[in-house]
C-alpha positions in Angstrom: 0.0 0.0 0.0 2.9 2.3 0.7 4.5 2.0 -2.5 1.2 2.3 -4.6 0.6 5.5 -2.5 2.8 8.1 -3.6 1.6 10.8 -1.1 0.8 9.7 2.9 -1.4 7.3 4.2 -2.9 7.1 7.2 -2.4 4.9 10.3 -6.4 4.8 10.3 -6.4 3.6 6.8 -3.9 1.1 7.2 -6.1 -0.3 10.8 -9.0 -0.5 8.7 -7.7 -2.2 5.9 -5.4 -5.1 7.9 -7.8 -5.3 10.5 -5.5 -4.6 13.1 -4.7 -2.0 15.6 -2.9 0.9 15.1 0.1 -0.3 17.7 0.4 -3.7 15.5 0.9 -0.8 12.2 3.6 1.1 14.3 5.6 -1.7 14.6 5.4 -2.9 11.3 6.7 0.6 10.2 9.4 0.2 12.9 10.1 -3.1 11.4 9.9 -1.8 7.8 12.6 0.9 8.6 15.2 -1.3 10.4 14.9 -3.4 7.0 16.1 -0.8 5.2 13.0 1.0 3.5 13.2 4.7 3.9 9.5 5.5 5.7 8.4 9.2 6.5 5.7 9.4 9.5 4.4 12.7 9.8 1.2 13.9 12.6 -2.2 14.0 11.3 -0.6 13.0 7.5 0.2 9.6 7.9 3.4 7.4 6.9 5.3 7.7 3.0 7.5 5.7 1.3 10.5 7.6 0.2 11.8 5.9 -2.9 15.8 6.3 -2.7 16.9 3.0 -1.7 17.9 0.2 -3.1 16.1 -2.3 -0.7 17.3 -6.0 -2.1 15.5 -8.8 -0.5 13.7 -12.5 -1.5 10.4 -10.2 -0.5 11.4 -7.1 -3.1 12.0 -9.6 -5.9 9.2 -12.3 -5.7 6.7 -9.0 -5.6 8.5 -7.7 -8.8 8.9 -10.7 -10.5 5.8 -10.6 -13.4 6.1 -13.6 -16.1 4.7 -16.6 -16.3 7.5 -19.1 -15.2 11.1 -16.6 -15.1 11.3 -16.3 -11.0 8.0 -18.5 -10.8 10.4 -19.1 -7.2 12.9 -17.2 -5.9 15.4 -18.0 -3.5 17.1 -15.2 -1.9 20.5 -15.8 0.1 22.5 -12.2 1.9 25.6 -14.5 1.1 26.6 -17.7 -0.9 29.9 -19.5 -2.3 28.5 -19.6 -5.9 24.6 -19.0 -7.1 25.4 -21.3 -10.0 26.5 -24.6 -7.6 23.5 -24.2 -5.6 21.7 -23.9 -8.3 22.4 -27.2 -9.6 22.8 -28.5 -6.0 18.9 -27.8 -5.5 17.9 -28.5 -9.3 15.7 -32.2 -8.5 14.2 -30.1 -6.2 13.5 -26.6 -8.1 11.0 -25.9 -10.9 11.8 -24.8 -14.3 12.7 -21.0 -14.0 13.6 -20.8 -10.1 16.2 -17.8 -9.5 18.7 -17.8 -6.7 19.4 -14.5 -6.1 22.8 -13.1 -3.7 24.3 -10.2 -2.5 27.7 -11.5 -2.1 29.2 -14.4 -3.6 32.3 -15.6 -1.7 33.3 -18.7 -4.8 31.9 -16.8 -8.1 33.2 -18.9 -11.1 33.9 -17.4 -14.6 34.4 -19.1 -17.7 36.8 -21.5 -17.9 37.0 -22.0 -14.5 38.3 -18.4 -13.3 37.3 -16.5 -10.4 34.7 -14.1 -10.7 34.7 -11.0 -8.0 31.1 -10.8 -6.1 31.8 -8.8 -3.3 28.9 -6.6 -1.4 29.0 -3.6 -3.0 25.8 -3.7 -4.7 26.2 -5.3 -7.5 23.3 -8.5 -8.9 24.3 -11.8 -8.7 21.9 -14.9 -9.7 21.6 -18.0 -11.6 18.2 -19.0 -13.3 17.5 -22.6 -13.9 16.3 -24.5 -17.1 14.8 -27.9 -17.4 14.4 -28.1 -21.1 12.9 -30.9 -23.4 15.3 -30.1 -26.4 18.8 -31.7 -27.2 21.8 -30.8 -25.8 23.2 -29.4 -28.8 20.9 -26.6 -28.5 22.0 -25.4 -24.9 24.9 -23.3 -25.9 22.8 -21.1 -27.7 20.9 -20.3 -24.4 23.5 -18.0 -23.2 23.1 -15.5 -26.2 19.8 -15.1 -25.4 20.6 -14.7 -21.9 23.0 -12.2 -23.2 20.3 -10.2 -25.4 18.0 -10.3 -22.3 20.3 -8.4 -19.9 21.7 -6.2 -22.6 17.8 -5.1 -23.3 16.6 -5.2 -19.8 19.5 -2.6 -19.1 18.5 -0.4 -21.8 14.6 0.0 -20.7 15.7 0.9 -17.0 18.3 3.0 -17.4 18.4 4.3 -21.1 21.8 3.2 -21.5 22.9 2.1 -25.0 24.4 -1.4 -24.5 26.4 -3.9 -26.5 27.2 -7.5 -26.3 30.9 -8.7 -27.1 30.4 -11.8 -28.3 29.1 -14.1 -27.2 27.7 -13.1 -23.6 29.8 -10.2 -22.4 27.9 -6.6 -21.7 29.3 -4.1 -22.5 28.1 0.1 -22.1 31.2 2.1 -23.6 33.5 -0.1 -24.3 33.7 -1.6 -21.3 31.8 -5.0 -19.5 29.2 -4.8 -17.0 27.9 -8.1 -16.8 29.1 -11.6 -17.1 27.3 -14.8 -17.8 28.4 -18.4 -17.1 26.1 -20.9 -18.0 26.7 -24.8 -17.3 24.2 -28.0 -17.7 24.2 -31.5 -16.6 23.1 -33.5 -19.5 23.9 -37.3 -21.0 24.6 -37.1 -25.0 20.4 -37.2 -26.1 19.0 -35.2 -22.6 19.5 -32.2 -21.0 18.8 -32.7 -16.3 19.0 -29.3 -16.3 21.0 -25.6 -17.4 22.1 -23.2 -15.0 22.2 -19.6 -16.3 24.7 -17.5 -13.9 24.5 -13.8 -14.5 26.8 -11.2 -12.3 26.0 -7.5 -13.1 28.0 -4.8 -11.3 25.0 -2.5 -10.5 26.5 0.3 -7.4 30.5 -1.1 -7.8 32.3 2.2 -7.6 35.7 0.6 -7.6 37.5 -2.3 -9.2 41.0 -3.9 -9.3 43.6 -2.1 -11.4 44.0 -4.7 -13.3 40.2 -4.1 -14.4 40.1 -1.1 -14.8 40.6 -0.5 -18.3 37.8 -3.2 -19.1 35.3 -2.4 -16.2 32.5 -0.7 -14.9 29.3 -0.7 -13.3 25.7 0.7 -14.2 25.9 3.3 -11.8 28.8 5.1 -12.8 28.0 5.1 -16.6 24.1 6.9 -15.6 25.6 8.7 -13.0 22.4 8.1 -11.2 21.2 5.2 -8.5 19.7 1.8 -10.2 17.4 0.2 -8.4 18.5 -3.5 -8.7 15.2 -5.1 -7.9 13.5 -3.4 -11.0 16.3 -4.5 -13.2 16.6 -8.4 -12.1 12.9 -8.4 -12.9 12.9 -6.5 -16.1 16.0 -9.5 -17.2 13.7 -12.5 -16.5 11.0 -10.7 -18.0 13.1 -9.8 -21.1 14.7 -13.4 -20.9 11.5 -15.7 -20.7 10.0 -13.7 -24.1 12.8 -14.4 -25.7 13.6 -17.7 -24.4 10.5 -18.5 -25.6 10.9 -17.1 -29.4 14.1 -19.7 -29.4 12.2 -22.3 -28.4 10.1 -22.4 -31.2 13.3 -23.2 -33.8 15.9 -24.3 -31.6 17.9 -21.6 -33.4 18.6 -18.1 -32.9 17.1 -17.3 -36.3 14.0 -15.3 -34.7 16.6 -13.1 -32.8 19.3 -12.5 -35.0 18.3 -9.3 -36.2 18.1 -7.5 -33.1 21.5 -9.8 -31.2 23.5 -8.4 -34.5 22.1 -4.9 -33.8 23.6 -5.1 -29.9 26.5 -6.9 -31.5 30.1 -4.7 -30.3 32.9 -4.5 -33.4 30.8 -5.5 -36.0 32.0 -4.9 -39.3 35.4 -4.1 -37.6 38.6 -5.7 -37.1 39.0 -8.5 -34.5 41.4 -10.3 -33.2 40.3 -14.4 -32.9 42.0 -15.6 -29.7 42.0 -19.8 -31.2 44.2 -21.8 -29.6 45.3 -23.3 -32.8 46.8 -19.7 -33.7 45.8 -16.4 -33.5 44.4 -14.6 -36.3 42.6 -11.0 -37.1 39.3 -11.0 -39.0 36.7 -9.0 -39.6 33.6 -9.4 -37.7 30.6 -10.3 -39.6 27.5 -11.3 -36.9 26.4 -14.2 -36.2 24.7 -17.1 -37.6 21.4 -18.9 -36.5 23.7 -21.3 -34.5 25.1 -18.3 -33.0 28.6 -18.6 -34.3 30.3 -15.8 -35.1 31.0 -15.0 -39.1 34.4 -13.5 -39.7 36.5 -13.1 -42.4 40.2 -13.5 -43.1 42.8 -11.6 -44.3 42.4 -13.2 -47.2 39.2 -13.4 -48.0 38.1 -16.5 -46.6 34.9 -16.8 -44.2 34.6 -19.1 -40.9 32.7 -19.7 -38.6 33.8 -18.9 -34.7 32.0 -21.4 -32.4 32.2 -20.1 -28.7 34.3 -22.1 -26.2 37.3 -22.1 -26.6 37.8 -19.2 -29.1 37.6 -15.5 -27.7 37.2 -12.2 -29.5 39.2 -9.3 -28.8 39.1 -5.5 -30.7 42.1 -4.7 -32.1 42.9 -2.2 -29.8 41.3 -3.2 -26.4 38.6 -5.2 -24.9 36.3 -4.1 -27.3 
């Protein structure tokens, strides 16, 4: 009721409506205001909900969460090793689309089994789980359209122009904001289940040196405060329409237009980091498989499947 009020509302109103007396509303306020939420209680006005905090809780994101299956249950944790392991530590006993959702991860994971920094500074760190019916040659493509769901969700809240460095990185001016690890137990002709990590620096002010160059956070490139909550929802929002377009191919054929339009470096110079030897290309898009199209120095076209194989721009990250 508070936050669907945006002037004051009485104590009286709030008795009448609960059912309860106006000492049981007082310390629910009291309650509401140790949590975090920023409540005004003025004489003969009533109580008003300030909106300038960024209140992250399992409460805050079940009552944003508004698909049909994306967060159909969300687990909320202050602290974790890795959203990703308990993801797939819980999976026989989670639906199709549960979230775990943390603050602070103290064992993130990046690809290829590197360390990814989660510390409590703000930032969104969750995993969403899949129990698909398709083959598990389709699962890679999953994480593009993981990718194309943050990178759009980002864009509604803040108004940010964002880009995806293929094939999951986010990128806002030329330099990452999110990362996505996705990983699935599966036998050769079924898929148990796919766990869709995503870590967005949201508040970070500050990174390692090392990142700096390459890194930033949503909050330093609007300048403004983003409320985390609204963006976790608007990505599974974002992520079960277009989950759901994929589904219908198996391909990324009914999302190619708009992943190539997000696409950072293409029709530039790239350097293909293949462990076979390094070569530059030009970067053409990708395909309906989701492979990147390049082509050589001399003229001759390939296609770079994700995995091994990284993309860097000439000149820097991007």
């Amino acid at each position: 009721m508070l936050k669907a009020c945006p002037d004051y509302i009485s104590g009286q109103t709030l008795c009448e409506h609960f059912q309860v007396s106006r000492t049981a509303v007082w310390k629910v306020i009291n309650q509401l205001k140790a949590d975090g939420y920023h409540i005004e209680s003025v004489p003969n006005k009533g109580y008003r909900l300030i909106r300038d905090t960024d209140i992250f809780s399992g409460a805050e994101l079940i009552q944003a969460v508004r698909g049909k299956w994306a967060g159909c249950r969300v687990i909320y944790k202050k602290t974790t090793g890795s959203t990703n392991l308990d993801a797939a530590a819980a999976a026989a006993e989670l639906p199709h689309g549960a979230v775990i959702v943390a603050d602070e991860q103290t064992a993130g994971r990046g690809r290829r089994g590197r360390s990814w920094v989660s510390k409590p500074q703000g930032n969104i760190y969750f995993s969403l789980l899949l129990k698909p019916d398709f083959a598990p040659e389709h699962a890679s493509m999953v994480t593009l359209v993981m990718a194309l769901a943050v990178a759009k969700a980002i864009e509604k809240v803040t108004g940010l122009s964002v880009m995806i460095k293929w094939p999951n990185d986010i990128v806002i001016h030329g330099k990452k904001v999110c990362g996505i690890l996705t990983e699935l137990r599966a036998e050769p002709d079924f898929i148990h289940h796919i766990v869709i990590g995503v870590g967005i620096n949201a508040h970070q002010k500050e990174f390692p040196e090392e990142a700096l160059e390459y890194a930033t956070s949503i909050d330093l490139e609007t300048g403004a405060f983003v409320d985390r909550t609204e963006l976790v929802a608007e990505v599974w929002a974002q992520f079960e329409e277009l989950y759901e377009i994929f589904t219908r191919t198996l391909d990324l054929s009914g999302l190619l237009q708009e992943y190539n339009q997000h696409l950072a470096d293409l029709g530039q110079q790239v350097r293909i980091l293949d462990p076979k030897g390094e070569y530059t290309a030009l970067s053409g898009g990708i395909n309906a498989r989701g492979e990147l199209q390049v082509t050589r120095e001399d003229g001759s076209q390939e296609s770079v499947f994700a995995g091994e194989v990284s993309v860097r721009g000439i000149y820097g990250y991007v």
